[in-house]
N, C-alpha and C positions, 0 to 999 in steps of 0.2 A: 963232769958227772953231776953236778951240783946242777948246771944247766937244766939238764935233762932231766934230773926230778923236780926242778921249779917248770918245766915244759908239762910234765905227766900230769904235776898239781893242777896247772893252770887249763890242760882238758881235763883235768875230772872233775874241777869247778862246773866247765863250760858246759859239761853233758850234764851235774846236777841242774844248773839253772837252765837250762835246754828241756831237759825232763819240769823242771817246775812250772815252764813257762808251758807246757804241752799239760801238762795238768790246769794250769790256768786256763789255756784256751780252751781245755777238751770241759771245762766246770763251766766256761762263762755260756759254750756252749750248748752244753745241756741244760741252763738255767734260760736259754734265750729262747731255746726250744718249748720247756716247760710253761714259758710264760704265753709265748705264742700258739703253741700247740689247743687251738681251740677245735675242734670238731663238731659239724653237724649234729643236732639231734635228729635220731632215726621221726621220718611221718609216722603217724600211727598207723596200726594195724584198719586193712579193710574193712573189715568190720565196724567199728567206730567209725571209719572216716565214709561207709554208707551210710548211716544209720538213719541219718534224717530225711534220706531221699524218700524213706515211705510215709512221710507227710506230703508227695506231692504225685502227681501224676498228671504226666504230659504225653502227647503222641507227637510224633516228629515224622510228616513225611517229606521226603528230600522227591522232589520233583523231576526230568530228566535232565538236568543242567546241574545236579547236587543240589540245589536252591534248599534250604530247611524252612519249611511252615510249620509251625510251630502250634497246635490247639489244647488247649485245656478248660477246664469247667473254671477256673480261678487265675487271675491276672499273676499271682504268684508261680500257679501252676507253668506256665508258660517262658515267664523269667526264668524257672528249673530248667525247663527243656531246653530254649534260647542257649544257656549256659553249657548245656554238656554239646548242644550241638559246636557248636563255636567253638570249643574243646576239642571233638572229632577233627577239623579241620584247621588250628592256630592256636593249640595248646601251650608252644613253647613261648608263642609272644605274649599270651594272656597270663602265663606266670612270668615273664618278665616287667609287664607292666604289674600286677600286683608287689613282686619283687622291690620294684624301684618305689610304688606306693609306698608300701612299708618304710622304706629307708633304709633296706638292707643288699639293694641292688650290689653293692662296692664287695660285700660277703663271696658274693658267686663269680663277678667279671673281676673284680681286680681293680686297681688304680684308674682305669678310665672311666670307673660308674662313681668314682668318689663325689664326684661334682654332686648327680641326679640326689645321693642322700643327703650331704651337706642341705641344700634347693630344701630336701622336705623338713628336716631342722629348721632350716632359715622360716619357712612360711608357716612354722608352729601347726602341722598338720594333725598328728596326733594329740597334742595335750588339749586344741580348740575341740578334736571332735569330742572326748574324752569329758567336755566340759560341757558340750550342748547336745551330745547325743540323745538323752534323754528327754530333753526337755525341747529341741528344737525339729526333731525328724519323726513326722507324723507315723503309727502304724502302721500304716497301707503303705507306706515307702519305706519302712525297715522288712515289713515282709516280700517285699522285691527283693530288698538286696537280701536276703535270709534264703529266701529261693534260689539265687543265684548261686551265692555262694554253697549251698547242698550241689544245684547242678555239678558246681565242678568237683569237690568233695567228692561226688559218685563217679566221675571220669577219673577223680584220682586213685579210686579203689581199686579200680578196673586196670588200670595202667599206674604201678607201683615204679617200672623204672624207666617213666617218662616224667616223671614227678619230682620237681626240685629236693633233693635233703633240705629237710628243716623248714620247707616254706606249706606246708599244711599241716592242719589245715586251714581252710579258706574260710575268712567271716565275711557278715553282712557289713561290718565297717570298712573290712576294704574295697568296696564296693562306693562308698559314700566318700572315704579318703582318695580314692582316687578323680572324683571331679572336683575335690577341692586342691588338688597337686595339679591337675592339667588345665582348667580350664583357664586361669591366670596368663597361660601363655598365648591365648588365641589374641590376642590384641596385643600383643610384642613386647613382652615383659618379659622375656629371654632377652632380647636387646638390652634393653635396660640392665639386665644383673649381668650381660658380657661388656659393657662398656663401663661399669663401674668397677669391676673388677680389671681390666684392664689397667694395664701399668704406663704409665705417663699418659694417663687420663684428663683431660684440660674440658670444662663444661664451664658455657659460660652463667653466670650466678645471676640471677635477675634481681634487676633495680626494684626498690620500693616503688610506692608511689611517688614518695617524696625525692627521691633520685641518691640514698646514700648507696654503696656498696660500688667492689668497680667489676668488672669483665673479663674474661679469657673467652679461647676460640673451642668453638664444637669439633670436635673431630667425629666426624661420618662414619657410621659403619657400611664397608661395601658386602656385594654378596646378590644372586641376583634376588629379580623378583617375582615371588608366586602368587597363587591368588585362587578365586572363582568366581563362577555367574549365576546368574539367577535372573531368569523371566517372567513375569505374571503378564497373560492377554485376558483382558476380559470379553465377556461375550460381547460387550458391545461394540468393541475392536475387532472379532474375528470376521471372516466371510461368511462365518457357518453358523454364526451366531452357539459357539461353543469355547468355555473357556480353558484357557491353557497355562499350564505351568509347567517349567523349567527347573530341574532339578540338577546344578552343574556344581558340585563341590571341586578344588583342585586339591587331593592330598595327594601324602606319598604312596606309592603304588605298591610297598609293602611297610612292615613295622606297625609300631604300638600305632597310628592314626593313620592306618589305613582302611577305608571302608572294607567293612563286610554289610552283605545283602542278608535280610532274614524278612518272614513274614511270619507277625504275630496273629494270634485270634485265640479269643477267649471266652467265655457263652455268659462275662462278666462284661463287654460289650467292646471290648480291646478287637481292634483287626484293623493292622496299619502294617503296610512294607515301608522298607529305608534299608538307609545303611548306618551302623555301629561301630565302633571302635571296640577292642579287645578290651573285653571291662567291662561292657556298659550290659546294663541289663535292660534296655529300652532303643529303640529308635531315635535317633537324634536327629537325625530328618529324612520325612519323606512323606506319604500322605496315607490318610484312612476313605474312608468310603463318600466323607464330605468335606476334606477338604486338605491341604497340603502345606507344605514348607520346606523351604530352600533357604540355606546359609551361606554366607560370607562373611570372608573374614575383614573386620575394619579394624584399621589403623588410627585409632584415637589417642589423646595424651589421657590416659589414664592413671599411668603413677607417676609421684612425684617425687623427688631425691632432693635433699637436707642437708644443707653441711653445716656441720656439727664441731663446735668449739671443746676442744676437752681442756680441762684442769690440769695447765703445768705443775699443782700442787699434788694435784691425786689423777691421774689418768683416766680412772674409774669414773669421772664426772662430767659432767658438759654443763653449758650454762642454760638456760632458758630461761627469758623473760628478768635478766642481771642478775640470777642466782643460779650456783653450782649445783646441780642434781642430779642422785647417785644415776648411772646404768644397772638396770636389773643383767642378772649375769646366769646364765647357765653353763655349766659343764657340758659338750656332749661328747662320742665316739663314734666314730666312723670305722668300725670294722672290713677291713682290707685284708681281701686272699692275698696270697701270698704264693701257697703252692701248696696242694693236696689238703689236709686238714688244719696247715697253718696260716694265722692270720695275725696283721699287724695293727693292731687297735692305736687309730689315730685319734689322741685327744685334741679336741679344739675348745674356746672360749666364744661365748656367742651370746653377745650382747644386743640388749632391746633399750631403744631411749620412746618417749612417749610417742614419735612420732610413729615409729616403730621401727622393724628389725635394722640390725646397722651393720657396715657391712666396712671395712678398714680395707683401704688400699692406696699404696703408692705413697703412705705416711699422712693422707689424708683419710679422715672419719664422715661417712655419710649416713643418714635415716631415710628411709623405703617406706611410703607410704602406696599401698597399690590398692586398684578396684579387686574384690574379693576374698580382702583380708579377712579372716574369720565366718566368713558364707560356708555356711554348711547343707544349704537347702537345694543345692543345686541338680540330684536326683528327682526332689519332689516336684521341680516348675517341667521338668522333661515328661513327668509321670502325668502330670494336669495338660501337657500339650497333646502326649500320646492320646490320651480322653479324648482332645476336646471334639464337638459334633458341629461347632459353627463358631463364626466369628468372634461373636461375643465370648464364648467358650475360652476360644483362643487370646482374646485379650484380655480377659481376667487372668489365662495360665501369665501370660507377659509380664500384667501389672504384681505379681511376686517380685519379680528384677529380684530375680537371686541368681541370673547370669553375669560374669563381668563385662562380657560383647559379644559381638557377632549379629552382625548382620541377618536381619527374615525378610523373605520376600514371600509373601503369601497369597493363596488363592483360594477358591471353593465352588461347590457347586451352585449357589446363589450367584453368581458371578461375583465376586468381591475381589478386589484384589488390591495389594496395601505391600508399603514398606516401612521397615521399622531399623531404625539406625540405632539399634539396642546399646544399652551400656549402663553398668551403675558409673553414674558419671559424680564424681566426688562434688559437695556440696561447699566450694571453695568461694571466698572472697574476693568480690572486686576490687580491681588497680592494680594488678601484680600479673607480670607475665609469666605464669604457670608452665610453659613449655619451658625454663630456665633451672637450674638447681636454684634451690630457695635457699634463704638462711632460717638456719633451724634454731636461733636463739628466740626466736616469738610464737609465742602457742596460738596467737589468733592466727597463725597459718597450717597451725595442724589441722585439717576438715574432720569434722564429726559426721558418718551419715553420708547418704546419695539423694540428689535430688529425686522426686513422685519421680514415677515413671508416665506421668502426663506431661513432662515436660523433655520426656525423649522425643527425640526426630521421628518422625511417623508424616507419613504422606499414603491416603485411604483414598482408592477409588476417585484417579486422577479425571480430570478432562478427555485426556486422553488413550484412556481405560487400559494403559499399558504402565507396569512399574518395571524398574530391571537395578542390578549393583554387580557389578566387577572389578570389584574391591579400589571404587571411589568414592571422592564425594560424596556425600547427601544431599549436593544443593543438583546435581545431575540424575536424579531417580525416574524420569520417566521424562519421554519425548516431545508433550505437551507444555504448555505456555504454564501452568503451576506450582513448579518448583518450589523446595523450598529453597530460603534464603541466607544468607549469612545472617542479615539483619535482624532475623527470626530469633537468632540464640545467643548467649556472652559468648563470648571469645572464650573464658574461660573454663568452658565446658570439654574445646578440644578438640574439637570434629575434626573426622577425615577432610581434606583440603586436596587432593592428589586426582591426576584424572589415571586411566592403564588406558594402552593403545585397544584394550576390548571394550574400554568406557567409549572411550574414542571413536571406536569400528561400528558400535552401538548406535551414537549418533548419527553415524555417517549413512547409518540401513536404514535410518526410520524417519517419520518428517511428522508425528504428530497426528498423520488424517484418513492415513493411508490402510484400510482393511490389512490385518495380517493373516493369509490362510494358514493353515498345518503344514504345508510346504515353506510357504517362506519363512515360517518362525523357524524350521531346520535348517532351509538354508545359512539366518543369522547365526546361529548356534554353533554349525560346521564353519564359519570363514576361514578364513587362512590367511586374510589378508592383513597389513598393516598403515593404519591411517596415514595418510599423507601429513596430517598433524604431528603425528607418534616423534617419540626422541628416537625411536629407532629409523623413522624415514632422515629423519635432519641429521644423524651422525654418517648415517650410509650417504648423503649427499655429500657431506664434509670429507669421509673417506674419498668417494669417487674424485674430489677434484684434490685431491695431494697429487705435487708434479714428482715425478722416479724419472727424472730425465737420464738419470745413470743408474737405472735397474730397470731393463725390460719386462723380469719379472714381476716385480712390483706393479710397473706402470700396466699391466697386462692386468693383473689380479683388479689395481682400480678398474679398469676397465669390465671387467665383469661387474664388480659392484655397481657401476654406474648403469650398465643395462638392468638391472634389475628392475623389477615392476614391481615389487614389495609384497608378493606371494610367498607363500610357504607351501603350495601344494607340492606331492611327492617326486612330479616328473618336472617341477622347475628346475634348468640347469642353473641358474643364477642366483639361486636360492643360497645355497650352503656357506659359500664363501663371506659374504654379508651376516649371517644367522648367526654363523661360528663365530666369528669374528669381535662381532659385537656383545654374542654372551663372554668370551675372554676379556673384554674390556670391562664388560657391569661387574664381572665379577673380583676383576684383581686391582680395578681404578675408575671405578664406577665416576667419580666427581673429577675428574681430569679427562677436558675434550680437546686435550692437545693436539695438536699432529702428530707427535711423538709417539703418544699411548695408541692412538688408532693407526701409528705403523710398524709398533711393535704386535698390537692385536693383529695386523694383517699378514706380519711374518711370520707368524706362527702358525696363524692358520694356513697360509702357503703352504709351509712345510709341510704342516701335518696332511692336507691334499695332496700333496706331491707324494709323499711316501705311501700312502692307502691308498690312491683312486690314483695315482698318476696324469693326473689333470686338476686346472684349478677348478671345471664345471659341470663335476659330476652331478646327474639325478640328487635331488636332496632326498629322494626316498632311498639310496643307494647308505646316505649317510643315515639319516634318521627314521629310526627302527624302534617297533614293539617286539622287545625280545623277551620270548618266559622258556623255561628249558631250552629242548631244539629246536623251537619254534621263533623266527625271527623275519617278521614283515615289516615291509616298508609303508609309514603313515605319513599322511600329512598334517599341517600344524607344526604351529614353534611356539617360543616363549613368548608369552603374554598374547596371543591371537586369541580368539574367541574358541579356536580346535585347539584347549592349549596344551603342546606336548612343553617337556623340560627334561632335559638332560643333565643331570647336576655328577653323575657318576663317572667312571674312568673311561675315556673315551680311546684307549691308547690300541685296541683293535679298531681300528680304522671308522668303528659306526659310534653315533651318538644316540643308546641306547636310553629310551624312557626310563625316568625312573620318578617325575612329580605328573602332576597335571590332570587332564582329563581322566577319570577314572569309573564309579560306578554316578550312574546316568540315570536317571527319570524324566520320561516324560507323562503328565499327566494331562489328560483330560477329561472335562465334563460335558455332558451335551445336550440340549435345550428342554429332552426328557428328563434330566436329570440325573441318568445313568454314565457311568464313569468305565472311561477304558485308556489303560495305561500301559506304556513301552517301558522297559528299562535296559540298560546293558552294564558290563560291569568287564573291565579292562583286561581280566586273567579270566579268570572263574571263584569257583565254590571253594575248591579245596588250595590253601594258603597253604600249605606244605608240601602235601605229598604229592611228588613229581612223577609217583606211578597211579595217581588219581587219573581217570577221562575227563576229571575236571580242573583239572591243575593248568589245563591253558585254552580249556575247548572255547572260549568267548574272541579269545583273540582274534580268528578271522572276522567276527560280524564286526568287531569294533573298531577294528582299521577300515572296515567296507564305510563303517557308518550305517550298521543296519540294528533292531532294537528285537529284545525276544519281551513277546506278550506278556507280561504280569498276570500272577493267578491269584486273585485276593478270593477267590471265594471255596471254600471245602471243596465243592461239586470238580471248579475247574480243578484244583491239585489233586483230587483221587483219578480226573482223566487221563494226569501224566504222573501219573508216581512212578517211580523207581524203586524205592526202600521206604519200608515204614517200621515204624518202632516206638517201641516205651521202654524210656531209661530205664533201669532198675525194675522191672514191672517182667 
């Protein structure tokens, strides 16, 4: 008996603390909720979020391709209209990119955008503009971005639930914040903050002059490689006495930097076609009525990384120049959904040393010094190029260097044609090899400033009146005996040093003397071919002679590769096997030309021919395909040719669908009258979303043909093929 009520006691304990403990968790829970429970604020009503649209007035007509020309009495006017058209056709990307501008991407996607806000923390995007907006971003470029952002303010009235909670409305500083957040990464400053971040990170540390400090090994980041081209013929190269430009960007074929086509005109003297990224309120390249520009992307050592001694006394210090000095320290949060109106606000500590931001990994402390640190001007040199009317024009817009790179290849109807190996190129001291992590204890290695932009790489109106870049060199810019030289510049400025098999292909078309008519500059433009020089000709000869004495299969599949003739057109059988192959290799062991690695690249690729085409020598246009909805043709062109297709996505249906490379195209020219007529073609269409648009894939047949639709720069020609015409708000 005695048992039994020491048994009932010891459950009626176990159900009170059973219940207490269900009160504990049902409180910790409601407090975890309370605390994370953050909710969107509602946008405001349409009304307010119109209101400014009736400061502007734009007409938009959309041509028969969707194409939007854009005209207004005021260069503002037009940046409005630009904005809501661009809206109509890629709204959800254009608040994604303002989204991640802000630094509140991680709010809406969740733990995989944490990164993108952290990036705008790290690069002090908002406190730098906060600090020189007033005083550094002239009127006539806050009234761009001011038009801009009314534009989408007025799409956002209009369309209340396609409109992010909480992210409008839209200002003229996100407009300016965002090419101070992207523009950092066109010369590979993502590499740089993925390899530093990187865990068992080894960079080797560069010697003084005087040779103290010691060495570790680089580790390579693989992955393949993208790129684009760019041609200028001058007349006195052509057969027609007509000059030409090439407008060949490689982006991705959707997402925040993928072109969109627009033509501006304004009766303020603006009337220039290109393509724009989501965001922009200007043409980032393409041409006006005198004269054009073509970008690529270069590969320079631009930033440099510090490593940084802290204070085993106070952690909070590092040493410079033999004295300990504090780290300035901020607090910030990175608010992370969670699910529904819950969010997890991640605190981080986020320290700056003089060098600048710094970045703790793997128990080691580095400082980020990069080209573009605090540039805030970089709307206003786009705004001065969109102007410019002539060369001079255009190299006063240059001499701003408030770009951090990228590559121009320029032309006009004067015949001029020039390249410029753009870059603020940091104004660093001789005797130290800059491409090394530095040590951060000596302030004479912190750089102040960027060299003139007279002492950027620039080659004007060569010998042999031909310039071109395909994301090489500087010292290979045009086909003529004047190059420039290594000799020409320090070492420690950093230049591109790399050829691409299209630099490569480039040389291989041209000889310096040789008239280039309007067909052969398309033929160079179209090749498919791969230089006998290329790493991709010398790894497919190294494949082809591996002995499979005991794999017929194998030894077979060599055997295709070794016929190959290093085409990529679409009805090559020999193509695919090689192509695949070799992209699985750049991508997963890019610096190992083993046997090994190029025969596990080729088992793979076997297989996967075997299971999709049931042969290892299918058509490569069978495999490599321009797919948009249910539209899927077969193109020619592979990675790095001059037709440069790239497949970087799931290939796991049998076809290796585009998804980088060749995308919207300009061809420009001018003719001995002086009068300009220009082709352009754009890889999908107009309309970026919607999949029940006529324009959501209608370009696709001409662009696999390789055929180009007429450009209409002038009112007259767009009222002959209008489709739809309109004024926002009006």
């Amino acid at each position: 008996m005695a048992n039994g009520d020491a048994d009932a006691g010891n459950r009626s304990l176990m159900r009170r603390f059973l219940r207490g403990l269900g009160l504990f968790v049902s409180l910790s829970v409601i407090l975890a909720a309370f605390y994370l429970h953050d909710p969107l604020p509602d946008n405001p009503p349409a009304e307010a979020l119109a209101f400014e649209a009736a400061n502007y007035d734009a007409e938009i007509i959309r041509d028969s391709w969707g194409v939007p020309h854009i005209f207004g009495a005021r260069d503002a006017d037009v940046s409005f209209g630009l904005a809501y058209a661009h809206a109509e056709d890629d709204y959800e990307t254009i608040q994604e990119v303002l989204a991640a501008t802000r630094g509140v991407l991680a709010r809406y996607r969740g733990p995989d955008a944490a990164a993108a806000d952290y990036i705008v923390e790290f690069f002090d995007v908002w406190d730098t503009l906060d600090a020189k907006y007033a005083s550094d971003v002239p009127a006539n470029v806050k009234a761009i971005a001011d038009a801009y952002a009314a534009g989408l303010n007025l799409y956002a009235s209009e369309n209340p639930d396609a409109t992010w909670q909480g992210l409008a409305p839209f200002k003229g500083e996100d407009v300016i914040a965002g090419f101070m957040f992207k523009t950092p990464f066109f010369y590979g400053l993502d590499q740089t903050l993925q390899e530093l971040f990187a865990p068992g990170r080894n960079q080797e540390i560069a010697l003084a002059p005087t040779g103290e400090n010691s060495a570790f090994m680089l580790q390579e980041r693989s992955g393949a490689e993208l790129g684009s081209n760019a041609i200028a013929v001058a007349a006195s190269r052509s057969t027609d006495n007509t000059t030409r430009l090439l407008i060949n960007s490689h982006q991705p074929m959707t997402g925040p930097v993928a072109w969109y086509e627009a033509h501006l005109n304004s009766e303020e003297g603006l009337n220039i076609t290109g393509g724009l990224f989501p965001g922009t309120p200007l043409i980032l390249h393409g041409f006006n009525d005198d004269l054009g520009w073509a970008n690529t992307v270069n590969k320079m050592d631009l930033a440099d990384v510090y490593v940084l001694t802290r204070n085993p006394e106070n952690p909070m210090q590092y040493r410079l120049d033999g004295e300990w000095v504090d780290f300035e320290v901020e607090e910030i949060t990175l608010n992370i959904k969670l699910f529904g109106p819950f969010v997890y606000p991640a605190k981080r500590t986020l320290l700056k040393s003089r060098h600048g931001p710094v970045i703790e990994s793997d128990g080691k402390t580095y400082a980020l010094r990069y080209a573009g640190m605090g540039e805030i001007r970089q709307l206003e040199q786009y705004y001065r190029l969109n102007r410019s009317e002539n060369m001079a024009d255009f190299m006063d817009a240059m001499g701003m260097n408030a770009l951090p790179s990228i590559n121009y290849v320029y032309a006009d109807k004067a015949g001029n044609v020039a390249f410029i190996h753009n870059g603020q190129y940091p104004d660093r001291i001789e005797g130290w090899d800059w491409a090394k992590d530095l040590p951060g204890d000596r302030s004479e290695l912190i750089w102040q400033g960027y060299r003139p932009f007279e002492s950027v790489p620039k080659l004007i109106n060569p010998a042999s009146g031909m310039v071109f870049n395909a994301n090489n060199t500087p010292y290979s810019a045009t086909d003529g005996s004047d190059n420039l030289t290594a000799a020409q510049f320090p070492a420690h400025m950093g230049l591109a040093t790399r050829e691409t098999n299209r630099s490569l292909r480039l040389i291989d078309l041209t000889d310096g003397t040789t008239p280039i008519s309007r067909e052969r500059l398309l033929e160079i433009k179209f090749d498919d071919d791969y230089s006998t020089n290329s790493k991709t000709a010398r790894l497919a000869k190294k494949m082809a002679a591996i002995e499979f004495a005991d794999d017929p299969v194998l030894a077979d599949a060599a055997r295709v590769v070794g016929e190959w003739n290093l085409s990529a057109d679409a009805e090559n059988r020999n193509a695919a096997l090689p192509i695949l192959a070799l992209s699985y290799h750049d991508k997963f062991t890019p610096d190992d030309e083993s046997d090994a690695t190029l025969t596990e690249a080729l088992q793979v690729t076997v297989a996967f021919l075997k299971e999709h085409h049931g042969r290892l020598d299918p058509k490569w246009g069978d495999v490599n395909r321009l797919v948009r909805g249910s539209v899927s043709l077969p193109v020619d062109g592979g990675p790095d040719t001059l037709r440069a297709i790239y497949a970087a996505g799931d290939n796991s249906g049998g076809i290796a669908a585009s998804t980088h490379g060749d995308t919207w195209i300009g061809f420009v020219e001018w003719r001995p009258d002086g009068s300009q007529v220009a082709d352009v073609i754009h890889q999908f269409g107009s309309a970026t979303l919607d999949e029940q648009s006529p324009h959501y894939a209608d370009q696709v047949p001409l662009f696999v043909e390789k055929r180009w639709r007429r450009a209409l720069t002038s009112r007259e020609a767009v009222l002959r093929d209008t489709q739809r015409r309109y004024r926002p708000g009006k």
